[in-house]
Each structure stands twice: as structure tokens, then as C-alpha cells.
N, C-alpha and C positions, 0 to 999 in steps of 0.2 A: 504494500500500500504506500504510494506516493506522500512524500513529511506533509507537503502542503495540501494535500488533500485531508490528511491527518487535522493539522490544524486547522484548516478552515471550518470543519466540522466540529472539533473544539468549540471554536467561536459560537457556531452555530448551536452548539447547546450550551456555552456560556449567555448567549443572547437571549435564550430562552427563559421567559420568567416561570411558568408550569413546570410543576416535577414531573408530571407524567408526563409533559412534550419532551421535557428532558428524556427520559428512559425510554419514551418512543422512540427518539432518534437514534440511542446509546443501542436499541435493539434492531436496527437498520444494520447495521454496522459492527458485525462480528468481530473484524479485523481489528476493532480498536481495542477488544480484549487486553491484548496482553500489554497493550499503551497504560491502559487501566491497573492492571495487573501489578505490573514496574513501578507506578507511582505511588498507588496505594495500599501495598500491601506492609505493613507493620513488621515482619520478617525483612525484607530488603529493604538492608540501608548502603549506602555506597561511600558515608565517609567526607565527601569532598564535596565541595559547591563551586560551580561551572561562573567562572570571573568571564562578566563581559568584555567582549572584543570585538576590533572596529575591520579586524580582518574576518575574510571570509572567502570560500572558496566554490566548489561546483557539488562536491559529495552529499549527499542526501542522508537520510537516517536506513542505513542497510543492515545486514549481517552482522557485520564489523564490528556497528554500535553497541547491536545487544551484546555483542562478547566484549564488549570494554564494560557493559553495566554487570554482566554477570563477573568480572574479574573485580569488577569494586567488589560488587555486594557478598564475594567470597570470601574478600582480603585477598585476593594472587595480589594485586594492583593495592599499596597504601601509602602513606605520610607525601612525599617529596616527588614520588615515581609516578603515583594516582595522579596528582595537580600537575604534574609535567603532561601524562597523558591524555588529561581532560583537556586542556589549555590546546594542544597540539591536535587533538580529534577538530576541537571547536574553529582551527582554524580554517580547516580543510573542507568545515560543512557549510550548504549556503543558508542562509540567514533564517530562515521556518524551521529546517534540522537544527541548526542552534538553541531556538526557540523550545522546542519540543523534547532537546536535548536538557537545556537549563528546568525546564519544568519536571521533568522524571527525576533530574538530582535532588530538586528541591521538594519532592513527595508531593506534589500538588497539582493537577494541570489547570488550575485557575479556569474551572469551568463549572462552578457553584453546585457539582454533587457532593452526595456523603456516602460514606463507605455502605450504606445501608441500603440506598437506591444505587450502585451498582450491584450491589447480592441479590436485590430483587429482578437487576436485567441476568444477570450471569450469577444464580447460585453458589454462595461458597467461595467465591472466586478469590476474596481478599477477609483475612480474618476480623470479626468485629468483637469489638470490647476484651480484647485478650490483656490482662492483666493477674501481677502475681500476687491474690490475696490472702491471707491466714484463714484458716478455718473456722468458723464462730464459737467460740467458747461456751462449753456446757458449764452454767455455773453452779448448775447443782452435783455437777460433780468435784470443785475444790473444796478441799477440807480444809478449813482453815482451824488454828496458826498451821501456814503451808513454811514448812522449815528444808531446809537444806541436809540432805544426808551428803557426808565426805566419805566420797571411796576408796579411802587409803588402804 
């Protein structure tokens, strides 16, 4: 799928003030799954944020990409190598790959859904509400004074 046909469609359900025109569109458009996917899923983080640049080049968002985003989100790619290689990718792509590119770093595609209206176009696809909480305390079962046994 062509970056700027990617983003234009972006826009086009950024434009959208309806949730369900949103998720109508989001379900026109298989393809943008794993655009979706990359951005918002809580699992994939990449580490590095995509510094604007006033170069640009003819490459688009291909193959290439997602194996630079899966080598962040692995750690192959960290610290000093990662920001070389992001910096270096973003020069080479033309200005909407850029765009599309800075947005998946930044976990966001600035197109006014939430992770709960993608679940409802594509099931499951990005985890919601994952969090690590303690288990609620049965309080009838502390016995108090609760003391300290030393196991020397």
C-alpha cells in the first residue's frame, strides 16, 4: 500500500468527527492493519523519536521500514546506532513516508481513535488496558498483630 495513500486516508478519518464513520473507513481498508498495529500496540516500543529533517529523498515506506521498526522494537537497533539509523532511513524517504514514519515512533497516528475502536474494527489486534496490578487483599484473612517470623 502506497505511504501517501496511507496517509491520506489517515487524514480522512482524522477528518472525521463520527466514530462509527471512523471505523467504517478503518474497515474499508485492511491494509492499514498493521499501520495500526505498529502504532498502537503497548508491546512495541522502538526506543527513539524520529528528529525532523528538511532532507528528503524518493523511498517510500516499504519492507525495509518495517524491518528497521521490528529491529527497534526488538532492541537489534539501540542508544547511538537506533538515532543514526532512524535519522538516515528519514532521509532517504519522501516527505508522507516520513510523516507516517515519525507517527508509528511516536505510538500515535494522530487520527482521533482509541485503542478500543480499533478492537472493534480488527478484534484483538492491539492489547487494551494491560496493566500490572496486585491482587485485592482478603482482609478477613490477616490476622492481626501480623509479626514477622526470622528464618534463621
Amino acid at each position: 500500500m502506497n505511504s501517501k495513500f496511507v496517509m491520506s486516508t489517515i487524514q480522512n478519518i482524522a477528518n472525521e468527527s463520527s466514530r462509527n464513520e471512523k471505523k467504517r473507513i478503518m474497515s474499508q481498508y485492511p491494509e492499514l492493519k498493521r499501520y495500526f498495529k505498529y502504532a498502537y500496540c503497548p508491546f512495541k516500543t522502538y526506543g527513539v523519536k524520529a528528529k525532523p529533517t528538511i532532507f528528503y529523498g524518493a523511498f517510500t515506506f516499504t519492507d525495509a521500514t518495517w524491518m528497521i521498526l521490528d529491529a527497534l522494537a526488538v532492541r537489534r537497533l539501540t542508544g547511538h546506532a537506533a538515532e543514526e539509523a532512524v535519522e538516515a532511513w528519514m532521509r532517504i524517504m519522501e516527505p508522507e513516508s516520513q510523516k507516517l514514519f515519525t507517527r508509528i515512533l511516536d505510538k500515535d497516528l494522530r487520527c482521533g481513535v482509541s485503542v478500543k475502536s480499533i478492537n472493534e474494527v480488527w478484534p484483538n489486534l492491539v492489547a487494551e488496558g494491560v496493566t500490572m496490578q496486585p491482587e485485592p487483599i482478603n482482609w478477613d484473612k490477616v490476622v492481626y498483630p501480623a509479626i514477622r517470623k526470622d528464618h534463621n
